[in-house]
DSSP file (Angstrom, degrees, kcal/mol; ACC not computed):
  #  RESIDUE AA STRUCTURE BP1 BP2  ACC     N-H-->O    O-->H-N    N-H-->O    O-->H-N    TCO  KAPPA ALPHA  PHI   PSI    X-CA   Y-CA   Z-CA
    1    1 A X              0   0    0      0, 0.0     2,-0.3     0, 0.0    38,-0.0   0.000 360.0 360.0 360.0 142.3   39.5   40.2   17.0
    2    2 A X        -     0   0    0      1,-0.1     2,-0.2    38,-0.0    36,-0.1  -0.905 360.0-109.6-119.1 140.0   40.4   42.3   14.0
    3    3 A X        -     0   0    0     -2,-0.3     2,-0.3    36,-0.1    36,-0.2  -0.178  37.8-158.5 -75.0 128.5   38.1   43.6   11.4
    4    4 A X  E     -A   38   0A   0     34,-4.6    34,-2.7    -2,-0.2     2,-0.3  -0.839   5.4-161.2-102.9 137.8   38.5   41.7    7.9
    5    5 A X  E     +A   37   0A   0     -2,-0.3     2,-0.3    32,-0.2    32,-0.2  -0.857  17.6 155.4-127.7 120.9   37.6   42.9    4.7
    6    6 A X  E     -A   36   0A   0     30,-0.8    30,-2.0    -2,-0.3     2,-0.3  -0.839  49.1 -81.8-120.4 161.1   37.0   40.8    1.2
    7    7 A X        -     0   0    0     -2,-0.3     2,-0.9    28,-0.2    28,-0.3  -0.494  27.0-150.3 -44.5 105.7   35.2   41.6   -1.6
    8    8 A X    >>  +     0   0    0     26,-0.3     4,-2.4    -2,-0.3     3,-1.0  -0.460  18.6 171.2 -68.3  75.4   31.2   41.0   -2.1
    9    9 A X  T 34 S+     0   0    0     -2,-0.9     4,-0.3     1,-0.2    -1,-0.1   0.435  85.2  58.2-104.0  36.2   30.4   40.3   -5.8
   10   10 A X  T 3> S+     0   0    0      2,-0.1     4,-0.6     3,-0.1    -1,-0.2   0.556 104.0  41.6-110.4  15.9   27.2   39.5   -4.4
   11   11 A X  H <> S+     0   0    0     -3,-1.0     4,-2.0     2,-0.2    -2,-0.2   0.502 119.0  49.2 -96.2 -47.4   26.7   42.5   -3.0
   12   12 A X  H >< S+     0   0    0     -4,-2.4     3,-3.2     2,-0.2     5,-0.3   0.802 104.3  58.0 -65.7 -98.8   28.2   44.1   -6.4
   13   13 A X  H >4 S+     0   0    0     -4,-0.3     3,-1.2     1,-0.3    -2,-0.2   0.018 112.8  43.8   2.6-118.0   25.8   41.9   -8.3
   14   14 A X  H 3X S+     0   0    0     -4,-0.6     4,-0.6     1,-0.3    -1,-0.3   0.246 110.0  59.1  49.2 -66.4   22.8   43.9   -6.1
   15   15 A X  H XX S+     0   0    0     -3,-3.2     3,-2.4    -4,-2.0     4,-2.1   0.989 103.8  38.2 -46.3 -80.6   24.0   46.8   -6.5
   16   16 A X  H <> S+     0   0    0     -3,-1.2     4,-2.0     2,-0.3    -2,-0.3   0.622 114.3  58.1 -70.9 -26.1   24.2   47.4   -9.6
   17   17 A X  H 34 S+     0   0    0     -5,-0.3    -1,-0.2     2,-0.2    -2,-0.2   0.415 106.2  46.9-174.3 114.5   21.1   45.8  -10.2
   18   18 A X  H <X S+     0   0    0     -3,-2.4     4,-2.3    -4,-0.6     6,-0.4   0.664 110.5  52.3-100.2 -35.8   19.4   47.8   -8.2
   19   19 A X  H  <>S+     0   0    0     -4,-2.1     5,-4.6     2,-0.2     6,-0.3   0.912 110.8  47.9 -41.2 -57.4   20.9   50.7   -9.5
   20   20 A X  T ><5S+     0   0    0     -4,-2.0     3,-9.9     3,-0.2     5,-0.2   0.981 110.1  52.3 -17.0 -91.5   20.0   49.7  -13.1
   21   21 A X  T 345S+     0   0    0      1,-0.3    -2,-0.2    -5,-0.3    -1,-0.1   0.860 113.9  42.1 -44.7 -47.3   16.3   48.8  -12.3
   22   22 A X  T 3<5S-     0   0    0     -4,-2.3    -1,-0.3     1,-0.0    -2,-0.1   0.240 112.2-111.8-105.9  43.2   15.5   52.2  -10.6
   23   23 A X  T < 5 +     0   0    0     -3,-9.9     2,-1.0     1,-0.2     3,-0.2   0.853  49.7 169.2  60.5  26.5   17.4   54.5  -13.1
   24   24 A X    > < +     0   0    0     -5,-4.6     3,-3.7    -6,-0.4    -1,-0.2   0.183  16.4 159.4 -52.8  23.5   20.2   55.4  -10.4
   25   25 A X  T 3   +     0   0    0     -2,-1.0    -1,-0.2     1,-0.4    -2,-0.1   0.512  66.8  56.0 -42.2 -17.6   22.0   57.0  -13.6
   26   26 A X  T 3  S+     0   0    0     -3,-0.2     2,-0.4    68,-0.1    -1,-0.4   0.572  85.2  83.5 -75.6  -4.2   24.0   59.1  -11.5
   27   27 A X  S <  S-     0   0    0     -3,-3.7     2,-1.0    -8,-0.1    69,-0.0  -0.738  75.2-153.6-100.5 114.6   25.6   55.9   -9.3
   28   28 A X    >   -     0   0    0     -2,-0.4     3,-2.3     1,-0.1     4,-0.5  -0.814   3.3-157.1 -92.7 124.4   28.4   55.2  -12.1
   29   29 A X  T 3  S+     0   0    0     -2,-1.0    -1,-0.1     1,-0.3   -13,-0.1   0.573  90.7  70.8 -75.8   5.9   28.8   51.4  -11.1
   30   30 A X  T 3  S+     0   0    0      1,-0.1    -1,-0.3     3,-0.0    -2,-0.0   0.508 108.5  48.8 -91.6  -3.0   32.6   51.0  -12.6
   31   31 A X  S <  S+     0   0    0     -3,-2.3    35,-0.9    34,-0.1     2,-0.2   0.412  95.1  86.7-119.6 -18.3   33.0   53.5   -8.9
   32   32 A X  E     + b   0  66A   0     -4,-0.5     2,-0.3    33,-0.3    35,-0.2  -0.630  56.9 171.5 -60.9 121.1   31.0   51.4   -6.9
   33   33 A X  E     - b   0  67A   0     33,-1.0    35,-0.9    -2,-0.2     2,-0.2  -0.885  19.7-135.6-149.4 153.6   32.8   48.5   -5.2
   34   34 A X  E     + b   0  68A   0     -2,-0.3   -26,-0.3    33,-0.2     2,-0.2  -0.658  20.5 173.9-120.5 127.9   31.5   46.1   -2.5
   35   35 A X  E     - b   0  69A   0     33,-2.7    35,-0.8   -28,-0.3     2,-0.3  -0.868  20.4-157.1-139.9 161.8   32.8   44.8    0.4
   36   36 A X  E     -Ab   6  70A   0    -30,-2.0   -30,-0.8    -2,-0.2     2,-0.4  -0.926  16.5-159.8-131.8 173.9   31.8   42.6    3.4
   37   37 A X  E     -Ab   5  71A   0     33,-1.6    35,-4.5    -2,-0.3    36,-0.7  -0.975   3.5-163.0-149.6 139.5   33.8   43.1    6.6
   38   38 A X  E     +A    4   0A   0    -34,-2.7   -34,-4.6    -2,-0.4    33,-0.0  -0.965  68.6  57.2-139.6 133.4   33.7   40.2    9.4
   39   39 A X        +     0   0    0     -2,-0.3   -36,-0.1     1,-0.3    -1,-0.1   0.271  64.9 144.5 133.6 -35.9   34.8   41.0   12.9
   40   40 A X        -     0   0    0      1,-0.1    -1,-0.3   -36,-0.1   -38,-0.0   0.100  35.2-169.7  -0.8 111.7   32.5   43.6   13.5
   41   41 A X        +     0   0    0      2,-0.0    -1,-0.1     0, 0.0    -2,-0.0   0.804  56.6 122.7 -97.4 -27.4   31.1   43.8   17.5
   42   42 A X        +     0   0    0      1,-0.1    -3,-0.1     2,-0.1     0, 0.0   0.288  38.8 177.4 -25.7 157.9   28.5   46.4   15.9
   43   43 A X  S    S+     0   0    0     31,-0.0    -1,-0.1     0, 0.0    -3,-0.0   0.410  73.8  42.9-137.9 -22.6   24.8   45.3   16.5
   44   44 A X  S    S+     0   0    0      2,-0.0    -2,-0.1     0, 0.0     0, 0.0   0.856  91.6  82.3 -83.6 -27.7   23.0   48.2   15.0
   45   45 A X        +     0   0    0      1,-0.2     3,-0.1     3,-0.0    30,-0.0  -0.126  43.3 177.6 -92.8-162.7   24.7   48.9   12.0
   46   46 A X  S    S-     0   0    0      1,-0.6    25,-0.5    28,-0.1    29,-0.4   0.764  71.2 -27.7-129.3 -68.5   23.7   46.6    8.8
   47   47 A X        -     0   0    0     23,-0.3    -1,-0.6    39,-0.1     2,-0.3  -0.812  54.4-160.1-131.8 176.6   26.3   48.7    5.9
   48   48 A X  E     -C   69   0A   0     21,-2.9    21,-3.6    -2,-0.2     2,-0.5  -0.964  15.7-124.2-175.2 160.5   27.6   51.7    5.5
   49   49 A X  E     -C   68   0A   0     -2,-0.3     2,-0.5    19,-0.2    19,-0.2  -0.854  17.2-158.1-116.3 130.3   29.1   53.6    2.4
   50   50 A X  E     -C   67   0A   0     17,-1.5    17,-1.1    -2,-0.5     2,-0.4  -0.945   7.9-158.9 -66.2  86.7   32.3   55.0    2.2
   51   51 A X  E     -C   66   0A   0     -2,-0.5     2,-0.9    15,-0.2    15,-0.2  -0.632  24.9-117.5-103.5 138.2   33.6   57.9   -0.2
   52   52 A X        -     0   0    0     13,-0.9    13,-0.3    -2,-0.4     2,-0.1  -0.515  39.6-139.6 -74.6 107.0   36.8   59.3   -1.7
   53   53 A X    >>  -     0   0    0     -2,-0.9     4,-3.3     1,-0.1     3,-0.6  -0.235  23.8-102.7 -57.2 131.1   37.0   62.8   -0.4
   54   54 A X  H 3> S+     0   0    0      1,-0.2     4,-1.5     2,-0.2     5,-0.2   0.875 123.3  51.5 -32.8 -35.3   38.1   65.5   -2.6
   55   55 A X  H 3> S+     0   0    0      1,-0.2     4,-1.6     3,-0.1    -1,-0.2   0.940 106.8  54.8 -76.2 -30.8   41.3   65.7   -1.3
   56   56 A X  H <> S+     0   0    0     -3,-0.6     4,-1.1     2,-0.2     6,-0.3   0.779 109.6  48.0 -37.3 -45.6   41.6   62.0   -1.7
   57   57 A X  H  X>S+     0   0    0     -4,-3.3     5,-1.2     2,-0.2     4,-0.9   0.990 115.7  46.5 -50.7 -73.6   40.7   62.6   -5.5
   58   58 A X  H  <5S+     0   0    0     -4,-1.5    -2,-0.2    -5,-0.3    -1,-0.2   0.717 115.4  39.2 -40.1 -44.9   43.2   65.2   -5.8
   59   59 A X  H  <5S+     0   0    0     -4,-1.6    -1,-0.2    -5,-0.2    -2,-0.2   0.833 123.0  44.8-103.0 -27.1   46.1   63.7   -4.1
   60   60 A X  H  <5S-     0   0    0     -4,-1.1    -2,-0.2    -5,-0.2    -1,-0.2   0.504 102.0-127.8 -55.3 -27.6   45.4   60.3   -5.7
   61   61 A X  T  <5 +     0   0    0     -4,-0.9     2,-0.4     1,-0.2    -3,-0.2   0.589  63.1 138.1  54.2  22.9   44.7   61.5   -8.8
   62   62 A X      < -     0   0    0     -5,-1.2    -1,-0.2    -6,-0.3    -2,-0.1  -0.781  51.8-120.3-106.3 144.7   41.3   59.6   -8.7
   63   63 A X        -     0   0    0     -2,-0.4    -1,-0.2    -3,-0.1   -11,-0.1   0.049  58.5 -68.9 -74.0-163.7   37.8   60.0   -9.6
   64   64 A X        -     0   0    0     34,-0.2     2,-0.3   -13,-0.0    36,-0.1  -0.440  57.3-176.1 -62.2 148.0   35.3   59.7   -7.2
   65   65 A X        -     0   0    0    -13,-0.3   -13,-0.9    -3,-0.1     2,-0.4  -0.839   7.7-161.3-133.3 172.0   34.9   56.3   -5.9
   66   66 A X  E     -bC  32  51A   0    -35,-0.9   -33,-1.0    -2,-0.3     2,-0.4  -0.890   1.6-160.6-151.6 129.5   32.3   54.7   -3.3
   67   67 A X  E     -bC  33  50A   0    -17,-1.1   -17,-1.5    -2,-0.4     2,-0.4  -0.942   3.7-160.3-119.6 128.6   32.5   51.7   -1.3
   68   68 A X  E     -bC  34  49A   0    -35,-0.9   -33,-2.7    -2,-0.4     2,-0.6  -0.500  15.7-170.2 -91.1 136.7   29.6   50.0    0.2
   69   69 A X  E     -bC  35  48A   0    -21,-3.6   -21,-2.9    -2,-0.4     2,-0.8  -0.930   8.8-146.0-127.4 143.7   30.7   47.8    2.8
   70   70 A X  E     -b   36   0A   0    -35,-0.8   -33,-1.6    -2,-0.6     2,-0.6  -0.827  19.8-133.3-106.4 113.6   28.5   45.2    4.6
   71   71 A X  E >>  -b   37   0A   0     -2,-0.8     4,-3.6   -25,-0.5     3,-3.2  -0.275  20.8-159.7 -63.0 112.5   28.7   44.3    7.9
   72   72 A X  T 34 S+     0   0    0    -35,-4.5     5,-0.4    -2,-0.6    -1,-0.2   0.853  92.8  62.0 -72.3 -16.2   28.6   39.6    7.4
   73   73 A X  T 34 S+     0   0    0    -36,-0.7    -1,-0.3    -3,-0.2    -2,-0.1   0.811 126.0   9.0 -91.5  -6.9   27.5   39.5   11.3
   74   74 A X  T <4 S+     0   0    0     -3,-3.2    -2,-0.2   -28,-0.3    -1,-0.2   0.618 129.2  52.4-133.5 -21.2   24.5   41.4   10.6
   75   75 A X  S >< S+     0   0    0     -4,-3.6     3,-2.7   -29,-0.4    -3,-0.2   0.960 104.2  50.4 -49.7 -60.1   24.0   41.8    6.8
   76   76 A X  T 3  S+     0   0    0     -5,-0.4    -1,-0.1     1,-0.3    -4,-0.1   0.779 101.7  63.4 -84.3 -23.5   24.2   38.1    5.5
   77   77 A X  T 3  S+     0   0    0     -5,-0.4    -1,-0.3     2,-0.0     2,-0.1   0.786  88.5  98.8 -79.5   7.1   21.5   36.7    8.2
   78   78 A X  S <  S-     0   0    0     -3,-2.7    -4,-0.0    -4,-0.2    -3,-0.0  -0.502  84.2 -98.2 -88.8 165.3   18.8   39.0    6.6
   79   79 A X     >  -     0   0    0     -2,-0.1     4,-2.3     1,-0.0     5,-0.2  -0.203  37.3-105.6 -63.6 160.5   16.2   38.1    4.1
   80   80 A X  H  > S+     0   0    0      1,-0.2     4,-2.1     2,-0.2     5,-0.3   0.967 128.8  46.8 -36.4 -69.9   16.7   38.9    0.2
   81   81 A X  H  > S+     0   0    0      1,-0.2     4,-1.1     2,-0.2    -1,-0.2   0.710 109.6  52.5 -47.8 -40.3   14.1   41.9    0.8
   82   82 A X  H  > S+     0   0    0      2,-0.2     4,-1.5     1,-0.2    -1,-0.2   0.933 115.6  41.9 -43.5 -62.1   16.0   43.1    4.3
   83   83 A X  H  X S+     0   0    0     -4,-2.3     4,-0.7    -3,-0.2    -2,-0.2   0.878 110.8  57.5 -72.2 -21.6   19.3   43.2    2.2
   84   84 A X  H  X S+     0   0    0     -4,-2.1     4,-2.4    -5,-0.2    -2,-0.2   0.813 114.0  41.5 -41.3 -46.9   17.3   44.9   -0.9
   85   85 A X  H >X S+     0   0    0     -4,-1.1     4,-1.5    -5,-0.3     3,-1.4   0.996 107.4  57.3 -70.4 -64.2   16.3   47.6    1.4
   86   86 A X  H 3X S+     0   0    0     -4,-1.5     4,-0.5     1,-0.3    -1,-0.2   0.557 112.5  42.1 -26.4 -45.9   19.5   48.0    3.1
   87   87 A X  H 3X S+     0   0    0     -4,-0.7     4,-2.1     2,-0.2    -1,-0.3   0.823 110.2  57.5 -81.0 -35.1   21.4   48.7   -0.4
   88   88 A X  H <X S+     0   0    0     -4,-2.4     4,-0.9    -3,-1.4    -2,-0.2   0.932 109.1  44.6 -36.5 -64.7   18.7   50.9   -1.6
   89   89 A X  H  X S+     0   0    0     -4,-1.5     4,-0.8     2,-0.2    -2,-0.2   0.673 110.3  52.1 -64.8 -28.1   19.3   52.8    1.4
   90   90 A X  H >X S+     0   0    0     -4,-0.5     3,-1.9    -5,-0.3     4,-0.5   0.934 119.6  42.7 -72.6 -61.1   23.4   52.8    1.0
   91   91 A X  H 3< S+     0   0    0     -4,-2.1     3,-0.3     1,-0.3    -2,-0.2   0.703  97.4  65.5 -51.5 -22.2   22.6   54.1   -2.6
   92   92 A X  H 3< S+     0   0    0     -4,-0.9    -1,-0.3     1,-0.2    -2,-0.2   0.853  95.2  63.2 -84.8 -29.0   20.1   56.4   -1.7
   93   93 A X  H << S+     0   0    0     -3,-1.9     2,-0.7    -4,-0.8    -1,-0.2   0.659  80.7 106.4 -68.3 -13.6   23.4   58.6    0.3
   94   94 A X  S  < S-     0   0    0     -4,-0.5     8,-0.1    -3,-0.3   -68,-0.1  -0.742  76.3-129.9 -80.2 103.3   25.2   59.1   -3.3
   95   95 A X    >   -     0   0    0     -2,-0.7     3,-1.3     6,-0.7     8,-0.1   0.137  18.7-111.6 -41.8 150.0   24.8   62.5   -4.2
   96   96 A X  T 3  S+     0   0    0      1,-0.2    -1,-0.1     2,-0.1    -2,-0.0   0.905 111.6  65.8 -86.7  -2.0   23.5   63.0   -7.7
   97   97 A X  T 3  S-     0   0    0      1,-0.1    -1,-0.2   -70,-0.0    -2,-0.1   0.566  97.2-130.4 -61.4  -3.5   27.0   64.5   -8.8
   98   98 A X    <   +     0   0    0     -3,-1.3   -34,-0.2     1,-0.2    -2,-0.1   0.980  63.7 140.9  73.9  23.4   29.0   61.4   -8.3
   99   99 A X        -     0   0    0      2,-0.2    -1,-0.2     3,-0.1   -45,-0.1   0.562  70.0-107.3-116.3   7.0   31.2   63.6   -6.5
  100  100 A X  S    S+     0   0    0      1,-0.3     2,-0.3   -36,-0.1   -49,-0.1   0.487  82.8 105.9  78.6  11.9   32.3   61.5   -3.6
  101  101 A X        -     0   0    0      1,-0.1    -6,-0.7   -48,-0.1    -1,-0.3  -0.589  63.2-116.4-112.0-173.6   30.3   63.1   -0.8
  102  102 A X        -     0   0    0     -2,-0.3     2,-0.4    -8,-0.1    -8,-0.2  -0.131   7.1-121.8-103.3-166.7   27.4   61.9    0.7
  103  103 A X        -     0   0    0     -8,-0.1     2,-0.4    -9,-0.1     3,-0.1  -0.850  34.0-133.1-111.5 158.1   23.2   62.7    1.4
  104  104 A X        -     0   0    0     -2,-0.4     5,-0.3     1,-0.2     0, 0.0  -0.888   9.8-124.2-114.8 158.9   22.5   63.0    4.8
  105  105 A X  S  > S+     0   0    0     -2,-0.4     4,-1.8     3,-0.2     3,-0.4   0.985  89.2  98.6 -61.2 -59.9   19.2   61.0    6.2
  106  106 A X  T  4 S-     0   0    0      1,-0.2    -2,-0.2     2,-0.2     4,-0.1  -0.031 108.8  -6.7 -62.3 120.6   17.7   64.5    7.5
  107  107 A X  T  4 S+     0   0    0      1,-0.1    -1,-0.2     2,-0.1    -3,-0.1   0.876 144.2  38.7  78.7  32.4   15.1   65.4    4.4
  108  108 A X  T  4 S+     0   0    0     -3,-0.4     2,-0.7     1,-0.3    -2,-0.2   0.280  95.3  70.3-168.9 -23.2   16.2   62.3    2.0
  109  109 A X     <  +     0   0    0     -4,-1.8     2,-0.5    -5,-0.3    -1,-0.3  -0.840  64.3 125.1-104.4  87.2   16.8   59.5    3.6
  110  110 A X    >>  -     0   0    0     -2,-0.7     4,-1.9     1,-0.2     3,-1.7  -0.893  61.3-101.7-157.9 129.4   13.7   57.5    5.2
  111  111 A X  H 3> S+     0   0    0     -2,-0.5     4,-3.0     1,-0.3    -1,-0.2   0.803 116.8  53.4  -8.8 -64.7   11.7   54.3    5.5
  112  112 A X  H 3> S+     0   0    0      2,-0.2     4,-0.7     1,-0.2    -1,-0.3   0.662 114.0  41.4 -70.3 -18.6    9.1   55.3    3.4
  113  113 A X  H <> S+     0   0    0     -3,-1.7     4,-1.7     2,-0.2    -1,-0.2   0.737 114.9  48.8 -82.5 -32.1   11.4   56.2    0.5
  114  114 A X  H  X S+     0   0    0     -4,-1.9     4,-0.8     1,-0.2    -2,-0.2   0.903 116.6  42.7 -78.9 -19.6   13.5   53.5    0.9
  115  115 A X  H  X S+     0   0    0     -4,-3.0     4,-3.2    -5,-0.4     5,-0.2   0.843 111.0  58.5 -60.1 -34.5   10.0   51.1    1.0
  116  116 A X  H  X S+     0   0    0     -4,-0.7     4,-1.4     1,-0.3    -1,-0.2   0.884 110.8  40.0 -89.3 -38.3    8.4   53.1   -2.1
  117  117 A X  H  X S+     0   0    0     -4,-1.7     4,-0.6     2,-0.2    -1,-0.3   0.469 104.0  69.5 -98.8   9.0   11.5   52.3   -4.4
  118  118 A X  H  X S+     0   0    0     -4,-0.8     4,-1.4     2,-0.1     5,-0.4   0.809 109.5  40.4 -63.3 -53.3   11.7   48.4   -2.9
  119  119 A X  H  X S+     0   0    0     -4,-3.2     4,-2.9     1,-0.2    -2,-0.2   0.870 100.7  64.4 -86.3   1.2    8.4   48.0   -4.8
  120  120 A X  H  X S+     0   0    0     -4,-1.4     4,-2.3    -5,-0.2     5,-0.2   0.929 110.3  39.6 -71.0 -43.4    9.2   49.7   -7.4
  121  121 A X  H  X S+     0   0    0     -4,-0.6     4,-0.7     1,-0.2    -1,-0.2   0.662 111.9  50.0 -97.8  21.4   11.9   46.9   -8.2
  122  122 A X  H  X S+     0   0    0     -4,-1.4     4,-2.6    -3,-0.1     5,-0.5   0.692 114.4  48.2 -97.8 -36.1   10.4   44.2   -7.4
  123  123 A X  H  X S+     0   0    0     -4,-2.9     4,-1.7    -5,-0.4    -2,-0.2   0.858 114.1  48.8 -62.3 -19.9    7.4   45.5   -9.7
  124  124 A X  H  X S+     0   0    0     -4,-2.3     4,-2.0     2,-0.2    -1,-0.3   0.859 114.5  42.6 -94.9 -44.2    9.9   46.3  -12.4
  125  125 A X  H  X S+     0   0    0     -4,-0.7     4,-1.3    -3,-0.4    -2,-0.2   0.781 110.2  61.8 -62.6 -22.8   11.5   42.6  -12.1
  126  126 A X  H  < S+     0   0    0     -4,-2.6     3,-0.2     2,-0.3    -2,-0.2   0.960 114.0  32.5 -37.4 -65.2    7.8   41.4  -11.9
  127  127 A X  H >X S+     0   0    0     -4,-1.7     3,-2.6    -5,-0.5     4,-1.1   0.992 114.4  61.4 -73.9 -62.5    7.3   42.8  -15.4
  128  128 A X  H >< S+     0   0    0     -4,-2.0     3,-0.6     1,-0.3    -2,-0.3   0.717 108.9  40.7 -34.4 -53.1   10.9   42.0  -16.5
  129  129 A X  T 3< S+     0   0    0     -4,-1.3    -1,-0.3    -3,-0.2    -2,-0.2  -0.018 103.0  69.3-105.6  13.9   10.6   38.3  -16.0
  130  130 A X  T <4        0   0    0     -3,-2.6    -1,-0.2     1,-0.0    -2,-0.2   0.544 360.0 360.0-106.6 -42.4    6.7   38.5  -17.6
  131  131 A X    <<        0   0    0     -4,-1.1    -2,-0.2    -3,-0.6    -3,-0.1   0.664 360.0 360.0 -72.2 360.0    8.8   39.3  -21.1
């Protein structure tokens, strides 16, 4: 079986915002694009982020770009909050320079960070949908 990939724009939708909601102001979302990929034998992973390397940039003549791609055999059976987290967590690996390289989990990357900014946007849509 060969891996296929089309475009999520409900995964974009998500993205951006969650990006929005917790002030990601470095994540430029016009740089962002969304993917889901079917085919996939994986069983641990969930998504995983992609970036246009500097030489990529360079020889392309493009700015940095990121794509978050979602695996549909394990992504799309999770709950809203499971896929919340999950995006958080893609997002939380974008440097804040925009620069097309990554964060690494070790010292940034962690349950408890990605849990502490899940409630912060559901409390911030809480309040958003009070106005």
């Amino acid at each position: 079986m060969t891996l296929d990939y089309v475009e999520a724009p409900d995964v974009k939708r998500l993205v951006d915002e969650i990006a929005d909601s917790l002030d990601l102001f470095h994540v430029v979302p016009q740089f962002v694009y969304c993917y889901r990929s079917k085919g996939s034998k994986s069983k641990r992973i969930i998504a995983r982020i992609h970036g246009l390397g500097r030489i990529w940039q360079e020889a392309l003549r493009r700015p940095p770009v990121y794509v978050i791609e979602v695996i549909s055999e394990q992504y799309d059976k999770l709950s809203d909050e499971e896929k919340e987290r999950t995006l958080i967590h893609e997002l939380l690996h974008i440097p804040k320079g925009f620069s097309g390289g990554f964060r690494p989990h070790k010292g940034y990357i962690d349950k408890k960070r990605v849990e502490r900014l899940h409630r912060v946007l559901l409390e911030r849509r809480s309040s958003n949908s009070k106005k």
